[in-house]
MDAnalysis code that builds the backbone (N, CA, C; Angstrom):
import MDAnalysis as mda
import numpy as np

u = mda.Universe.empty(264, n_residues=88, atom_resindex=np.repeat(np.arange(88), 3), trajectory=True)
u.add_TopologyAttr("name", ["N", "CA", "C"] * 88)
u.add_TopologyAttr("resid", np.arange(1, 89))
u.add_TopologyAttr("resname", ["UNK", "UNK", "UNK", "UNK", "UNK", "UNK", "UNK", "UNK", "UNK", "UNK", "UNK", "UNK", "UNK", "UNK", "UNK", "UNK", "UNK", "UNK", "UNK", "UNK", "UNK", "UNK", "UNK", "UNK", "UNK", "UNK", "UNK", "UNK", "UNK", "UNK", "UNK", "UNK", "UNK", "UNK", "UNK", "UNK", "UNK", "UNK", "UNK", "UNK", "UNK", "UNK", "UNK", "UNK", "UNK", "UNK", "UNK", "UNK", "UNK", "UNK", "UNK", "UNK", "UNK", "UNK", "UNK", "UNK", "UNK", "UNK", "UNK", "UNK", "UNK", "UNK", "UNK", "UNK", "UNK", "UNK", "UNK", "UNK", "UNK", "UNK", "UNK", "UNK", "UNK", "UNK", "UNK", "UNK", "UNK", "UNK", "UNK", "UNK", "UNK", "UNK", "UNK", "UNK", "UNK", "UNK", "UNK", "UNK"])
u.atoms.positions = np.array([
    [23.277, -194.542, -67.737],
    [24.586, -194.208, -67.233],
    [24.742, -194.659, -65.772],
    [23.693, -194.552, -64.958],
    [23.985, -194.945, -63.366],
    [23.985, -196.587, -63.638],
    [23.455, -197.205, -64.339],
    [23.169, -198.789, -64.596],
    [24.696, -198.911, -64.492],
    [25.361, -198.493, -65.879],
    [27.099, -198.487, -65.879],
    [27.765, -198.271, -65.177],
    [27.417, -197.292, -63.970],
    [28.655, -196.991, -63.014],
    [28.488, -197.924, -61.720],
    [27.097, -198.422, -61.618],
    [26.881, -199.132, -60.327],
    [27.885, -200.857, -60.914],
    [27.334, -200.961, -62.252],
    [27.934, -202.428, -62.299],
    [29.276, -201.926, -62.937],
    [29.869, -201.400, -63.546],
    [31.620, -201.384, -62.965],
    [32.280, -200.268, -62.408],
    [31.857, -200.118, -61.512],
    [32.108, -199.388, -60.338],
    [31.959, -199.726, -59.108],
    [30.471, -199.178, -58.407],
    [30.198, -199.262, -57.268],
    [30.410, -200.493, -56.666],
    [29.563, -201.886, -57.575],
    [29.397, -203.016, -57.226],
    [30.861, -204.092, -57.027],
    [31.748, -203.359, -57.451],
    [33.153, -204.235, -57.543],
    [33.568, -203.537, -56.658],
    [33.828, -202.015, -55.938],
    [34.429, -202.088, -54.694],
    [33.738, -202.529, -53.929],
    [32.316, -202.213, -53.663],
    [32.144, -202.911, -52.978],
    [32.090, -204.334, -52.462],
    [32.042, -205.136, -53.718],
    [32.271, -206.715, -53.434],
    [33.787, -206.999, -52.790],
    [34.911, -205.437, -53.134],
    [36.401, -205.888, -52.528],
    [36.007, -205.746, -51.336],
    [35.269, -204.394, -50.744],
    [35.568, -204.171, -49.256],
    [35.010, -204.992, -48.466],
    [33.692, -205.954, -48.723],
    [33.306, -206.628, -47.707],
    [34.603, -208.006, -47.333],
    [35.321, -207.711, -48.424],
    [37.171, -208.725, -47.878],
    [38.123, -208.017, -46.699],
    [37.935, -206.559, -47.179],
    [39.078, -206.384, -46.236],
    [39.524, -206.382, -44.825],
    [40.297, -206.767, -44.454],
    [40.900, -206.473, -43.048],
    [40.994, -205.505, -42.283],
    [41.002, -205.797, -40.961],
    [40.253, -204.174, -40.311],
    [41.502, -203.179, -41.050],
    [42.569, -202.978, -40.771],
    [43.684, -202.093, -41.176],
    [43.273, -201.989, -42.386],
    [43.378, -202.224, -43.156],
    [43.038, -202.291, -44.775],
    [41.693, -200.671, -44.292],
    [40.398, -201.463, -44.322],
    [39.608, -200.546, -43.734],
    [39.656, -199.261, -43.473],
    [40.722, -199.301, -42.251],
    [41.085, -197.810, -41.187],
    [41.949, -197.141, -42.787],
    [42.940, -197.577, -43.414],
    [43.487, -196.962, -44.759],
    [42.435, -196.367, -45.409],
    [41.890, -197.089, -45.834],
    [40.584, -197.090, -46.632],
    [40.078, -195.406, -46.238],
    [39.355, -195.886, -44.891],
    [38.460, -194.132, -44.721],
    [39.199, -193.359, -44.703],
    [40.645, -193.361, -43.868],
    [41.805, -192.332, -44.138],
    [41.952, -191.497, -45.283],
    [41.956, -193.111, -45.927],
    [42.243, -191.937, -47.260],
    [40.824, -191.247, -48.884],
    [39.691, -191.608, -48.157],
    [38.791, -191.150, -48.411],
    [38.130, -190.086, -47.898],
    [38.605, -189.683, -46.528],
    [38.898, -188.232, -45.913],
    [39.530, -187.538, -46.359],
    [40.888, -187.809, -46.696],
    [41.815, -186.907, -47.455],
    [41.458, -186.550, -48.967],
    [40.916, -188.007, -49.811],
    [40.343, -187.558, -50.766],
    [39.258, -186.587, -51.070],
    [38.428, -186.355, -50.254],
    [37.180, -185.470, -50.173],
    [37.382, -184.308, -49.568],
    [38.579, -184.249, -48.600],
    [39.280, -182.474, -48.283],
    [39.963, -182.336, -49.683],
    [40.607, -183.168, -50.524],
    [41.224, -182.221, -51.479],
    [40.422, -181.736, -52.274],
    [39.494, -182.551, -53.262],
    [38.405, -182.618, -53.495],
    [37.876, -181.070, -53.109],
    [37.352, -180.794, -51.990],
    [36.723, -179.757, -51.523],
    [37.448, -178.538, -51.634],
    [39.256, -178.586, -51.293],
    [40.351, -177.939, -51.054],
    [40.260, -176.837, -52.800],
    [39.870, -178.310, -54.025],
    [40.519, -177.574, -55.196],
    [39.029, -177.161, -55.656],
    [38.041, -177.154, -55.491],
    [36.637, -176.935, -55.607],
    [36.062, -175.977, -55.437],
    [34.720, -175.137, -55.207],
    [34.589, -174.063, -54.925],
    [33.619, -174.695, -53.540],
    [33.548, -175.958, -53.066],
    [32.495, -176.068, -52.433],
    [33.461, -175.830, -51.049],
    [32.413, -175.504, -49.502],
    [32.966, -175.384, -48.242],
    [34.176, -176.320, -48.189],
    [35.393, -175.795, -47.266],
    [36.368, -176.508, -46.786],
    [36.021, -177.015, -45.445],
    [35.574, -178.018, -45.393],
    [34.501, -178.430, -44.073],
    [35.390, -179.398, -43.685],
    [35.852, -180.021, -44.715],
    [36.882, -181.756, -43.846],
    [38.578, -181.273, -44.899],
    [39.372, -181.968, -43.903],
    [40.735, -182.078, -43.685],
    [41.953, -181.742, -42.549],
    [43.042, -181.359, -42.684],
    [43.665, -181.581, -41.777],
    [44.300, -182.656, -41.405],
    [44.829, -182.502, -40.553],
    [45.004, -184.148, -39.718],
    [43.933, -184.756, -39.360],
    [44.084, -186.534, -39.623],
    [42.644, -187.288, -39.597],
    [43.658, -188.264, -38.179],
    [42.829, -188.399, -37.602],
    [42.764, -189.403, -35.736],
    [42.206, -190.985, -36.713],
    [42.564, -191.992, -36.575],
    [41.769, -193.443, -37.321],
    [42.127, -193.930, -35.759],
    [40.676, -194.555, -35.730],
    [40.046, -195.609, -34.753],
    [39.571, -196.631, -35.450],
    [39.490, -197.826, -35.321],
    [38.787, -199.263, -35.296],
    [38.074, -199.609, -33.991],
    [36.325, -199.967, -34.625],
    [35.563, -200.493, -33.264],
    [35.093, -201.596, -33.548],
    [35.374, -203.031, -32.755],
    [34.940, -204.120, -33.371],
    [34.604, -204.605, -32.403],
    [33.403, -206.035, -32.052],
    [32.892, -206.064, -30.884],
    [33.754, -206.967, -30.128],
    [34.924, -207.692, -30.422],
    [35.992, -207.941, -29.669],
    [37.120, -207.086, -29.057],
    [37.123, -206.367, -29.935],
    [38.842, -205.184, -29.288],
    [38.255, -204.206, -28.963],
    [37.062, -203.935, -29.081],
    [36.250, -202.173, -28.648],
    [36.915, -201.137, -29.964],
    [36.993, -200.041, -29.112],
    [38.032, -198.792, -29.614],
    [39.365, -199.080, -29.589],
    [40.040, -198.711, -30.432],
    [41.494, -199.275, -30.564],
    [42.038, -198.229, -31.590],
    [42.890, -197.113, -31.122],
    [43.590, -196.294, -32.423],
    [44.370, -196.893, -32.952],
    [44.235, -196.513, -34.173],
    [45.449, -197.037, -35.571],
    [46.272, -195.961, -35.921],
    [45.694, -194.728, -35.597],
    [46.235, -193.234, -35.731],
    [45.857, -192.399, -35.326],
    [46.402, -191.684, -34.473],
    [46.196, -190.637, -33.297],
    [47.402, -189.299, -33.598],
    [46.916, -188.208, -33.910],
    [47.496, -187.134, -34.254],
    [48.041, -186.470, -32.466],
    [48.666, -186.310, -32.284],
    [49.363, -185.250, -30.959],
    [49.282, -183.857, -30.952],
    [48.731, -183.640, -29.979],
    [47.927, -182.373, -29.779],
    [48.974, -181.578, -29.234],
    [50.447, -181.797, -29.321],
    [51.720, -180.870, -28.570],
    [53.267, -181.445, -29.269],
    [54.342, -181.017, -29.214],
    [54.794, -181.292, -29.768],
    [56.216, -182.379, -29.176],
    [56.404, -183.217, -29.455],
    [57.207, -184.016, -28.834],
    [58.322, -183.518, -28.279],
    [58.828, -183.136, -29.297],
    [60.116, -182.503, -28.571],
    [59.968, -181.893, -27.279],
    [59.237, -181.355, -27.258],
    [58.688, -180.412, -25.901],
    [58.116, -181.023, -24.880],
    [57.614, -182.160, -24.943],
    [57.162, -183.427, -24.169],
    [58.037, -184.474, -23.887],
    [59.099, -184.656, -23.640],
    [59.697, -186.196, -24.143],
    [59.712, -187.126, -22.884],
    [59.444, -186.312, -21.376],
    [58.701, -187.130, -20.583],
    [57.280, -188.091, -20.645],
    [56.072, -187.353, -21.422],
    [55.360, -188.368, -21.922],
    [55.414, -188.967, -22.572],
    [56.335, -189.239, -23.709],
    [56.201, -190.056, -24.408],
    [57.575, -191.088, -23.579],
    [58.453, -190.926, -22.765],
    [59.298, -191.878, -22.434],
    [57.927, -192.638, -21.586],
    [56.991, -192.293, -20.824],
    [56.603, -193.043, -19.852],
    [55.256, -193.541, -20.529],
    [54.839, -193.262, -21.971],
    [54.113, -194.010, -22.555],
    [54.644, -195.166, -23.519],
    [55.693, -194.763, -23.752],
    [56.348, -195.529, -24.943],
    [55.691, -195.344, -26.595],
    [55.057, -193.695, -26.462],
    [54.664, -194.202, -27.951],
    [55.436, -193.180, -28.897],
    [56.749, -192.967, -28.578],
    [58.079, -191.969, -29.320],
    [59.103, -192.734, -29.972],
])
């Protein structure tokens, strides 16, 4: 049975992901975080991961670079930082 799941399973995503593009990627763990809080959410095991997920990309040209960054306050209530960041 593991023979079967590695060759049509494991071995075909993985032959996709060594294609994808960083964004592709940052999706990718996103939503394999979310999959494994629900996962956990409908389960009896610890609720250890979920919530809002932060996605970073580190590559040895661009460094750290967010793709998704959750806000720790609420805009409305801020709208000076975000006019003088531009990210509203």
């Amino acid at each position: 049975m593991d023979d079967y799941i590695w060759k049509n399973y494991v071995s075909k995503l993985i032959d996709i992901v060594k294609f994808l593009g960083k964004e592709d990627l940052a999706e990718m763990a996103e939503s394999l975080i979310k999959m494994t809080g629900l996962k956990r959410h409908v389960t009896t095991d610890e609720e250890s991961v979920g919530g809002p997920v932060d996605v970073a990309v580190v590559t040895k040209c661009d460094g750290f670079v967010w793709i998704k960054r959750k806000h720790y306050f609420s805009p409305e209530l801020n709208p000076n930082y975000f006019q003088r960041t531009k990210l509203y």
